[in-house]
C-alpha positions in Angstrom: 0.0 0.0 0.0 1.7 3.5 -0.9 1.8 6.6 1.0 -0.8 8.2 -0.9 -3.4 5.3 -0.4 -2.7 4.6 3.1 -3.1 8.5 3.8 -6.6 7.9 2.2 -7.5 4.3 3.7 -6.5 6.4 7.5 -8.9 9.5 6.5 -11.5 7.7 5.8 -11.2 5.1 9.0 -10.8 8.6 11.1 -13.8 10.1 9.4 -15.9 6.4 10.0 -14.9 6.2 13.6 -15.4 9.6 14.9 -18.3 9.8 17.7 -19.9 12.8 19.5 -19.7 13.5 23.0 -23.5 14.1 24.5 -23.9 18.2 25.9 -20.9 19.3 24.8 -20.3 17.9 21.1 -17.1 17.4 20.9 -16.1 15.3 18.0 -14.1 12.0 19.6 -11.7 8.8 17.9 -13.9 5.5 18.3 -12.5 2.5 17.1 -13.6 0.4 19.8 -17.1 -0.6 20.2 -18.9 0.1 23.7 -19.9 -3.7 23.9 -16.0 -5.0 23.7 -15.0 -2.2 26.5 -17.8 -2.5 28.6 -17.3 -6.4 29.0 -14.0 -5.8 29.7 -14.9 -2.7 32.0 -17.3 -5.4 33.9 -14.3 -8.4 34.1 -11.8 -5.9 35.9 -14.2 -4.3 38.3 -15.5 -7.8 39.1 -11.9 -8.2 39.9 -11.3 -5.0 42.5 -14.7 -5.8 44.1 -13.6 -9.2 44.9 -10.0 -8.0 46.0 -12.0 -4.6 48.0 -12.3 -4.7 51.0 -15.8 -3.1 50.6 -16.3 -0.7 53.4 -18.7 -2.4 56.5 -19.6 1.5 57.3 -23.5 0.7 56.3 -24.4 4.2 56.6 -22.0 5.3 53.9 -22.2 2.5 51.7 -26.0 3.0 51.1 -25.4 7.0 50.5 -23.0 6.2 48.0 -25.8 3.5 46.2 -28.2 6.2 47.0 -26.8 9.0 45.0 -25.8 6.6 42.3 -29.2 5.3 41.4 -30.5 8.8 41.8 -27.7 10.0 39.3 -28.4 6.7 37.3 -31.7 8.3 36.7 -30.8 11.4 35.8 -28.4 10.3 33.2 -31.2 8.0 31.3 -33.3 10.7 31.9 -31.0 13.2 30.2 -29.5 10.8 27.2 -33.7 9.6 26.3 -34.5 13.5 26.1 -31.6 13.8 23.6 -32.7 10.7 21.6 -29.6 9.3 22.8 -30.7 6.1 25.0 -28.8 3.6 22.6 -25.6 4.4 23.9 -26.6 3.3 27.1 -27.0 -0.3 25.9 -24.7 -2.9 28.0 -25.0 -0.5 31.1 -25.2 -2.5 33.9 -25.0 0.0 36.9 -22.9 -0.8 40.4 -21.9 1.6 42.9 -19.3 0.4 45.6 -17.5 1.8 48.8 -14.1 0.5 49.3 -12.6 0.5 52.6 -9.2 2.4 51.6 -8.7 5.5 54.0 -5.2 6.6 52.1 -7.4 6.6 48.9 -8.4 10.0 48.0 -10.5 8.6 45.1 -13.7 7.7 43.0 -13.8 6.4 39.5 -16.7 5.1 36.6 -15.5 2.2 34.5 -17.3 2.4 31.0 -20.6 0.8 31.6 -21.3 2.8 35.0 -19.3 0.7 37.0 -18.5 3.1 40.2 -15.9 2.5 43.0 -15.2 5.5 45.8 -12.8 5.2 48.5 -13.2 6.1 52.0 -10.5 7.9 52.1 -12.5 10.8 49.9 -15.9 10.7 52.7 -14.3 13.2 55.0 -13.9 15.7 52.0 -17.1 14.8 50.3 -18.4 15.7 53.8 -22.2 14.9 53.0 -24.7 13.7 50.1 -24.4 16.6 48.3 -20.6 16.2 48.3 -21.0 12.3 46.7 -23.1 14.3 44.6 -21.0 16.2 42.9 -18.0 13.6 42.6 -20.8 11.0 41.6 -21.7 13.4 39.2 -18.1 13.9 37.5 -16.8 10.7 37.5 -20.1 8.8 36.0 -19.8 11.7 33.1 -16.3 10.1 32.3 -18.4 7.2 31.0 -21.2 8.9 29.8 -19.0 11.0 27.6 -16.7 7.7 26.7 -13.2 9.0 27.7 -12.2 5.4 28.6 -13.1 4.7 25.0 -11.4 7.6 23.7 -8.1 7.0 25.2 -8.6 3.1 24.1 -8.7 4.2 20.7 -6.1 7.0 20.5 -3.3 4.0 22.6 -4.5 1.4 19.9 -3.2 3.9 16.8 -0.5 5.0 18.8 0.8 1.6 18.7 -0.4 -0.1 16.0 -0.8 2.5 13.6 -3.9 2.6 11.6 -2.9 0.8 8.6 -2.7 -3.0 11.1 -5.3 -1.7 13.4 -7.9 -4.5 12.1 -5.9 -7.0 12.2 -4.1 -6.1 15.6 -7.6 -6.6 17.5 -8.2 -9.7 16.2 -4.9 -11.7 16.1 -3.1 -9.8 19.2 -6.1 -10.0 22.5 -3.8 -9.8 24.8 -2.1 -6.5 24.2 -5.7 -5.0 23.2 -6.2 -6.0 26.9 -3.2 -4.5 28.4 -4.0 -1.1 26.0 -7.7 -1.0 28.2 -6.1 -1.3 31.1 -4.2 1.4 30.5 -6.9 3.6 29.3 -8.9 2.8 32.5 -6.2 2.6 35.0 -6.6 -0.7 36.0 -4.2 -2.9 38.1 -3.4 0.5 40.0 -3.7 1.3 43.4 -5.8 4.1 42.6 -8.2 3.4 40.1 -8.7 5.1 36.6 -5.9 6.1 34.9 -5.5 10.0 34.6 -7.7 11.3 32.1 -6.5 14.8 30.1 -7.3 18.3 31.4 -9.7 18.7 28.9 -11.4 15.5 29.6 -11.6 16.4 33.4 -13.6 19.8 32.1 -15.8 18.2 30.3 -16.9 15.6 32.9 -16.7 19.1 35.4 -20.0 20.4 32.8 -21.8 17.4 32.6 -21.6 15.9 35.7 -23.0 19.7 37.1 -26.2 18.8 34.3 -26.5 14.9 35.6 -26.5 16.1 39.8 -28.9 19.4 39.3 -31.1 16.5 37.3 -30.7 14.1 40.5 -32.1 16.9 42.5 -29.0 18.0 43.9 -28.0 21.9 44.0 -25.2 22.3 41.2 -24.3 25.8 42.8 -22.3 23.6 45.7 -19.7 22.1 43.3 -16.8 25.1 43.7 -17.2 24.1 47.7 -16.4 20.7 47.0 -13.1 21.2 45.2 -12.0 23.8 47.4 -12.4 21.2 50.4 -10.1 19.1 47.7 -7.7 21.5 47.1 -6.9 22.2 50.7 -6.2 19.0 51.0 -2.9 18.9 49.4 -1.5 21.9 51.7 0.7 23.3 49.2 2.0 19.8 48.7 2.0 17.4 45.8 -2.0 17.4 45.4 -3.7 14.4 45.9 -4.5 11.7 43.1 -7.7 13.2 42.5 -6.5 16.4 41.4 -3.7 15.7 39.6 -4.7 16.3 36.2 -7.5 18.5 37.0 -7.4 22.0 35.6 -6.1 24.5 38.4 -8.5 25.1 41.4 -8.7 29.3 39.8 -9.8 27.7 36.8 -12.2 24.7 37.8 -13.8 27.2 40.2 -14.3 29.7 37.2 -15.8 27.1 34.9 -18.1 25.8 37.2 -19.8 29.6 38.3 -19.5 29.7 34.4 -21.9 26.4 33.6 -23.6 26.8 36.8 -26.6 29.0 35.8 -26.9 26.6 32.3 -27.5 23.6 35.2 -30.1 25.5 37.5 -32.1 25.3 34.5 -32.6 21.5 35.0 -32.5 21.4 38.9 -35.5 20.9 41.1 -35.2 20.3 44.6 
């Protein structure tokens, strides 16, 4: 194949596998169907549930499953209104405590697979504080960053021209590229997702919690409890690929008035 017709043969497999992100419409890579990553999603949670501990604190464990069903709601709420309920197909909800004090954490797995940490209660303080991390982190999947990154590692090291037959004749280093993508088989959960991916789950996980019935205007408290944590430090795992605490505190006044539209108490 020559320069000229692999430069076409890539165009076009861009062009084919390009998706949109739901709210913001942001044009993302997709070469990786959301039935193969959410059954992988499902194996390798399956995996740090069993491994846990899960947290015996009932009282916590059942806000955590409370807030997730209610933002559950809000998000098939939200993606039906936008014509969108397809891509929730293979969903298959779970929301978890693990008992890990020195965890300041909480991630989504594609297919709304949810894990926090107890070591981020103290900062999320109360409900409305699971809220707003619940909120965030289930947008990651909503808005298929785990996917995303998939993709881009897959052409970053096969290249677009073997891409086919890389998925079907190599498994195991597909594997290893999703656990990369999602963090997996680290002691902290998801793998660090880009500045501008952390944004965008900032915007819509402020639409999915005002939607739950929780007051998007408390957001900027949260991560300023977050960002106090660090003490001038190295910031915790949780912020440290979030955009700076001026800016995540400016975008969130900025979206917040577009979310009181769609909360009701």
């Amino acid at each position: 194949m020559n320069k000229r017709t692999l430069g076409y043969f890539a165009f076009f497999l861009l062009a084919a596998a390009c998706a949109t992100v739901p709210l913001t419409g942001r044009k993302q890579l997709n070469l990786v169907s959301s039935s193969e990553i959410n059954t992988m999603a499902a194996q390798q949670y399956s995996d740090v549930i069993k491994t846990g501990p899960l947290s015996k604190d009932q009282a916590q464990t059942e806000m955590i499953r409370r807030v997730g069903l209610k933002i559950q709601k809000a998000v098939e709420q939200y993606m039906a209104e936008k014509g969108a309920s397809a891509q929730l197909s293979g969903f298959k909800w779970e929301f978890n405590l693990i008992q890990d004090d020195k965890t300041v954490n909480a991630w989504c797995m594609p297919g709304g697979k949810v894990a926090f940490y107890t070591g981020i209660m103290p900062i999320c303080k109360d409900e409305l504080g699971v809220a707003v991390v619940m909120g965030h982190e289930v947008a990651h999947a909503i808005a298929n960053h785990g996917r995303e990154r998939m993709s881009q590692g897959l052409v970053a090291q096969f290249g677009l021209s073997s891409l086919n037959a890389a998925l079907g004749q190599n498994p195991t280093a597909t594997k290893q590229i999703f656990m990369q993508a999602v963090g997996i088989g680290t002691n902290v959960g998801m793998l660090k997702f880009s500045r501008s991916h952390e944004s965008e789950a900032d915007h819509m996980g402020l639409i999915f919690m005002a939607m739950a019935g929780y007051d998007p205007s408390a957001a900027p408290a949260f991560w300023e409890r977050m960002a106090k944590l660090g003490g001038g430090q190295q910031p915790p795992e949780f912020l440290s690929t979030h955009p700076s605490h001026s800016t995540r505190i400016k975008d969130l006044q900025a979206w917040t008035p577009e979310a009181m539209k769609y909360y009701k108490k």
